[in-house]
C-alpha positions, 0 to 999 in steps of 0.5 A: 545504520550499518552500511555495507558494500553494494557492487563489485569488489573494489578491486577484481581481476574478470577475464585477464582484466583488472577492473578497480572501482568500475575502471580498466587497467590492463597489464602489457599493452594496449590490446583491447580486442575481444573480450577485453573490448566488451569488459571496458565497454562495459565497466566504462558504461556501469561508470556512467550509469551510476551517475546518470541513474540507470541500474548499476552500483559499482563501488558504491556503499549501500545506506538504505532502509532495505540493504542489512535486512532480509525480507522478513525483517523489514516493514513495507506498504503494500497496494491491494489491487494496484492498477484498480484504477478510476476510469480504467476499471470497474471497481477501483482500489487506488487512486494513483498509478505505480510511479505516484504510488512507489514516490509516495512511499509504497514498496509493495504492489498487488497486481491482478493480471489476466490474459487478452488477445495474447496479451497482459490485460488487468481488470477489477469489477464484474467484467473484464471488458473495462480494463487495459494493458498495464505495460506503460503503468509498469515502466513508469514505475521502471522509470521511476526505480531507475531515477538516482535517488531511488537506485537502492529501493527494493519493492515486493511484487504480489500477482493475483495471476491469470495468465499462461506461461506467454503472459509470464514471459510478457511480464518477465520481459518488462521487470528485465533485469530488475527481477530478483532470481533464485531468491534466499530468504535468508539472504540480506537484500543488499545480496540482490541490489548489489546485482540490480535485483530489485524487484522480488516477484511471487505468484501462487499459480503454480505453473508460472513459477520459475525461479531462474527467469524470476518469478517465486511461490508466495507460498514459499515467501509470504504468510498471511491471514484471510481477507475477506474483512467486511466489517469496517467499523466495529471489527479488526482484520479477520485472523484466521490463517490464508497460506504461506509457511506456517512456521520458518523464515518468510515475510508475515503480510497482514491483509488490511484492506476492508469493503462491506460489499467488495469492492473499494471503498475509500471511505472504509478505507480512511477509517481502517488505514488510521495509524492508531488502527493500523498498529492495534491491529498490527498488535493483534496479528503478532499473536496469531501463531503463523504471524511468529510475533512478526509483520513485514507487509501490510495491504492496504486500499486508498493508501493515500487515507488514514496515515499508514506512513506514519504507522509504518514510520512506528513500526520501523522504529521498534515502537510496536510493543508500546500501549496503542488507544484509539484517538477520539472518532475512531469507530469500535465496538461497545464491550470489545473494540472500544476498549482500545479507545484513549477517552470514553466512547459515544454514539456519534451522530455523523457516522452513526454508529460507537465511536471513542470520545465525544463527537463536537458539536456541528457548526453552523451551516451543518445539514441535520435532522429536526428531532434528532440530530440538529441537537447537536449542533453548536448554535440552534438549527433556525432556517425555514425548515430546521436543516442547517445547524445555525441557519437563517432568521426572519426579517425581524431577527427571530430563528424560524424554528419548529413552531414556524415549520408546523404552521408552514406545513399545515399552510401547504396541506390546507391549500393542497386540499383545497 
């Protein structure tokens, strides 16, 4: 990876004060008044900062993934709904909050924020009375972006944004510093971390934008296809076309996020976020003509399911082009979906619906069905009331199988009428 320079120049000379690598020398004499005071105070703190994990790159080389690429040249994961959060609203979409979510690997947030009582107040569900004040989730993601290790990380920041223009203030002061301004999209990342600039925020409400406090037009910055994906299991992500420039320079998102009903659904989830899945996916969506033959983002729910890093970890190494089948279990559709399975495709039992390959057989102690699908089962069904793959026998070591449950049904009907 080709490094390149992040921070001031290595030698610079700011108000008639030599500054080198974070340093003051002064020319003719020791005067240190004014504005000569405030610049060594401030190149003596960048200095420190560096070391101790605050916001600053004096001198430093830039060796991240982020720093020789723009925007719509890197891959991401995005949470879908980031602060839906157990406990917290009504219908939650991750399980963790945004310092786990960002340590984990995540580089993306989609955050809902809405007014309340003069404040910011996020919520998920039918009504907003289960919700809460984010302000503590979004500094423990400061936090954890401010911690040495991850000085040179750049997150992209999505509002679902309800908020008037104090809401955009409370926001604007919480993020500081870290806000990219004036974003160019044609500028390498590395132009916005060698200023502390990491975190690029959009909104699609119109009055919030304000470039210079901050806060971009998503439309402007982000394609991306429509989201409303309800069926899980036999279909992909819907490929008709939501906003963002249709043609040009902008970072191509691919809503991957699926519920039957709308709401989270960590189930769905596992099976949508499989790494296999996820790159037929991502396959397809490069033919759409607004995605230009690229993907930078995708969203995502329970991003803790499936394997999105490792499909991430696929895409960032330049793998997509390469021929993706579905591994055994994944569901499909008969005639269009399961064409993309590596093996055959059958009906499995346990999810009861076509998924590629041949499901196993159940091993003992497997709830099943009488008729049906306890005949999947490794080893007969044998407990009193045929229900577990491998159950119990009698006392004289024979399975208590179908004959037995008939006769001990009619035993409970006899006595019933009696």
């Amino acid at each position: 990876m080709n490094k390149k320079t992040v921070g001031v120049e290595k030698e610079a000379n700011i108000g008639g004060v030599n500054v080198f690598n974070g340093k003051i020398t002064e020319e003719g004499g020791d005067d240190l008044s004014g504005t000569k005071h405030f610049l060594r105070r401030a190149a003596d703190d960048a200095t420190k900062n560096n070391s101790t994990g605050d916001n600053a790159f004096w001198g430093k080389e830039c060796g991240n993934y982020f720093c020789d690429k723009s925007l719509d040249n890197i891959f991401i994961v995005m949470t879908h709904n980031s602060l839906a959060l157990p406990g917290k609203v009504l219908s939650p979409n991750q399980n963790n909050g945004l310092k786990k979510q960002f340590e984990d690997g995540i580089r993306g947030f989609n955050l809902d924020l809405y007014m309340k009582d003069g404040g910011i107040w996020t919520y998920h569900g039918l009504t907003n009375t289960m919700g809460y004040n984010p302000e503590s989730e979004v500094n423990d993601l400061i936090n954890a972006m401010n911690e040495k290790q991850h000085q040179e990380e750049f997150v992209v920041v999505q509002l679902q944004d309800a908020m008037d223009h104090v809401g955009r203030d409370i926001l604007v002061g919480w993020f500081g510093s870290l806000l990219v301004k004036d974003f160019d999209i044609k500028k390498t990342l590395d132009h916005y971390i060698n200023q502390g600039q990491r975190v690029l925020i959009v909104t699609s409400k119109e009055e919030n934008i304000n470039t210079t406090k901050g806060i971009h037009d998503t439309n402007e910055v982000i394609t991306e296809n429509n989201y409303k994906w309800r069926e899980c299991y036999l279909e992909g992500p819907l490929t008709g076309y939501r906003r963002g420039p249709e043609t040009g320079q902008s970072a191509k998102l691919m809503n991957s996020f699926c519920s039957k009903f709308g709401i989270g659904d960590e189930k769905s989830s596992e099976e949508v976020n499989g790494k296999d899945k996820i790159l037929y996916n991502a396959q397809n969506f490069l033919k759409l003509p607004f995605a230009q033959n690229k993907i930078n983002i995708i969203l995502v729910d329970y991003y803790e399911t499936g394997d999105v890093f490792g499909a991430q970890e696929t895409i960032r190494e330049g793998r997509l082009n390469e021929t993706i089948c579905w591994g055994d279990g994944a569901t499909c559709a008969a005639g269009t979906t399961c064409d993309a399975c590596c093996n055959s495709h059958s009906l499995w039992p346990s999810k009861y619906v076509t998924a590629c390959g041949k499901e196993p057989c159940w091993s003992d102690g497997t709830a099943c069905d009488v008729g049906t699908t306890c005949e999947h089962c490794c080893n007969e069904a044998g407990n009193a009331l045929e229900t577990k793959c491998g159950g119990e026998t009698s006392s004289g070591g024979t399975k208590f199988g179908a004959g037995f449950r008939c006769k001990l049904l009619g035993l409970f009907f006899f006595f019933l009428l009696l």
